[in-house]
C-alpha positions in Angstrom: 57.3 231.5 -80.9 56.6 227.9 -80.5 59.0 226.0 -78.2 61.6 223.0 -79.9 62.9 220.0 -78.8 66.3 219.4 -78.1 68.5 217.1 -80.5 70.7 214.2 -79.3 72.7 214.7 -82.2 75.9 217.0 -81.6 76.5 219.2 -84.3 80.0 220.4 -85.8 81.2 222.2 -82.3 81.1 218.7 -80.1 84.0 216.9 -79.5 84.8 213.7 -81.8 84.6 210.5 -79.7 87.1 207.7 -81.8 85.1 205.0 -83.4 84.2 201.9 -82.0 87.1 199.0 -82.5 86.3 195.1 -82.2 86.4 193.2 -78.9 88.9 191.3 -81.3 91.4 194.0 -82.2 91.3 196.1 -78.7 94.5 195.4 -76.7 93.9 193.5 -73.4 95.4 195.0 -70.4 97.9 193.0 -68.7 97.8 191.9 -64.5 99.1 194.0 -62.4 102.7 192.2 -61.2 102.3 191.2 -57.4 104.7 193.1 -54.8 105.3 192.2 -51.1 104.1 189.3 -49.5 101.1 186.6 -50.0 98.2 187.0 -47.6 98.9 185.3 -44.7 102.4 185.0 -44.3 102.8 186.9 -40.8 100.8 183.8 -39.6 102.2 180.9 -41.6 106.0 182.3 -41.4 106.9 178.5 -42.9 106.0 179.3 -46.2 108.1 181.8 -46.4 111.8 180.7 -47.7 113.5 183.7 -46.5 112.6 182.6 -42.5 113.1 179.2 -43.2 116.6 180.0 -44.1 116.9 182.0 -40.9 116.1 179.3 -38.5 113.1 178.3 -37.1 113.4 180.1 -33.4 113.7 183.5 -35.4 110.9 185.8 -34.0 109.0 187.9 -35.8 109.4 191.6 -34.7 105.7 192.4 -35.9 104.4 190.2 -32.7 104.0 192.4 -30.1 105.5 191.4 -26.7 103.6 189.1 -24.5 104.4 191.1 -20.9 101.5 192.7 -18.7 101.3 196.1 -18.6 99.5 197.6 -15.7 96.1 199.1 -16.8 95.4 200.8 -13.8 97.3 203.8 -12.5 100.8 204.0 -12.2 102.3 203.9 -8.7 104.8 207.1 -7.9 107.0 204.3 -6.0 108.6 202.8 -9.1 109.3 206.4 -10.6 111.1 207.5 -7.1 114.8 206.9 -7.4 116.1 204.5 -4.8 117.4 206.5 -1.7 120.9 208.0 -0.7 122.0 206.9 2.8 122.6 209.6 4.6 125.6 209.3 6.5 125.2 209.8 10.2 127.3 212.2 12.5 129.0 210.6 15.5 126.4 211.8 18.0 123.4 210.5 15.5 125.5 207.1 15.6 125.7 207.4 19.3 122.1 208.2 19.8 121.1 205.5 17.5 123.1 203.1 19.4 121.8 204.1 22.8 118.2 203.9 21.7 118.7 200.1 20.4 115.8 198.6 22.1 117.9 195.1 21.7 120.4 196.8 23.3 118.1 197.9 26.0 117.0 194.6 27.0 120.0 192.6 27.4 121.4 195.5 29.4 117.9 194.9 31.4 118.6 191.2 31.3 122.2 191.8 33.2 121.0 194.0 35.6 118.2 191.2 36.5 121.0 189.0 37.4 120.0 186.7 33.6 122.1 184.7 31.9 123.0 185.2 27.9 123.5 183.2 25.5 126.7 183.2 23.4 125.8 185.3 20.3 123.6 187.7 22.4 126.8 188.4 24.7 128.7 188.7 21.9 126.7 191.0 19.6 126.0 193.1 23.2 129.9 193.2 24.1 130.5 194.4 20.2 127.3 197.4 20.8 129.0 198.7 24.0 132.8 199.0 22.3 131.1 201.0 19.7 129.4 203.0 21.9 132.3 203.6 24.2 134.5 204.6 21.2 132.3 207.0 20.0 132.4 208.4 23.3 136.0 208.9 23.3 135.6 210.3 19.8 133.4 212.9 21.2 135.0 213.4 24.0 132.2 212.6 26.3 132.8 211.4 29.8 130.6 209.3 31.7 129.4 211.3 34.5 129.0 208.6 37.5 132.6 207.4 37.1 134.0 211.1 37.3 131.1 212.2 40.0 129.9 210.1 42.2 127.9 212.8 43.7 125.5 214.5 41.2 125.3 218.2 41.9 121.9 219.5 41.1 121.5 222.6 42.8 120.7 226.3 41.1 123.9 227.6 42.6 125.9 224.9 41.5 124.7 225.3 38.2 125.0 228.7 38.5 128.7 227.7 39.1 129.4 225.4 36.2 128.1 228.0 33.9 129.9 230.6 34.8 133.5 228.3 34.6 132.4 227.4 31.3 131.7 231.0 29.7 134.9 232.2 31.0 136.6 229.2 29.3 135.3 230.5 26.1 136.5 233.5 26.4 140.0 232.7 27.0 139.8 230.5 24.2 138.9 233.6 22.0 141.6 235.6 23.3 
């Protein structure tokens, strides 16, 4: 059998394609109606009638906000919440106040025979009324008023030990 040649030409199975009309008769298609802005208008905002009518100072949200932000990393300090004072016992207060080294030098300057000036005497006289008053509040005595002898040996306190333990034990009772 001898091989043949295709045909262009479709026969009765092919689809029908319409028939050619003239550029003159074929409908032309209309321009597609424009929606949103022109081009340009988030840079020339005074073209646009609808901000004009706002005010000129009106700013446009799009623009981002002009503040530095921090490229490196971020520092745990500013995430800490601030912190709670912690209010101090009586005895804190009173070892606080004791170990004022302020406090310690004008007492240092008195004992040296110094004069002080006026707020200095002032701000030491208001240090020691605090510090006397919380000893009252705790019911501390001072020592060398009270004893002018300081007792320090074993059987003495030996002594004081004893007087004290049996004071608890009444107190229990």
């Amino acid at each position: 059998m001898t091989r043949m040649k295709k045909s262009r030409k479709a026969g009765e199975s092919a689809p029908k394609h319409p028939p050619r009309s003239k550029k003159s008769e074929r409908v032309i298609a209309r321009k597609k109606q424009d929606s949103g802005n022109k081009s340009g208008s988030r840079q020339n905002p005074t073209g646009s009638q609808a901000t004009a009518a706002a005010g000129k100072n009106t700013k446009d949200p799009r623009i981002g906000s002009k503040k530095p932000v921090a490229l490196g990393l971020v520092t745990p300090t500013s995430q800490q919440p601030k912190a709670v004072k912690v209010k101090l016992t009586d005895e804190q207060q009173l070892l606080h106040l004791e170990e004022d080294p302020r406090l310690n030098q004008l007492l240092d300057m008195l004992e040296e025979g110094r004069d002080l000036s006026p707020e200095d005497q002032l701000w030491l006289d208001k240090q020691l009324a605090k510090i006397e008053a919380l000893m009252q509040k705790l019911g501390i005595d001072d020592l060398d008023e009270h004893q002018p002898e300081a007792r320090h040996g074993d059987d003495d306190l030996l002594d004081k030990f004893d007087a004290q333990l049996t004071q608890l034990q009444q107190q229990k009772l």
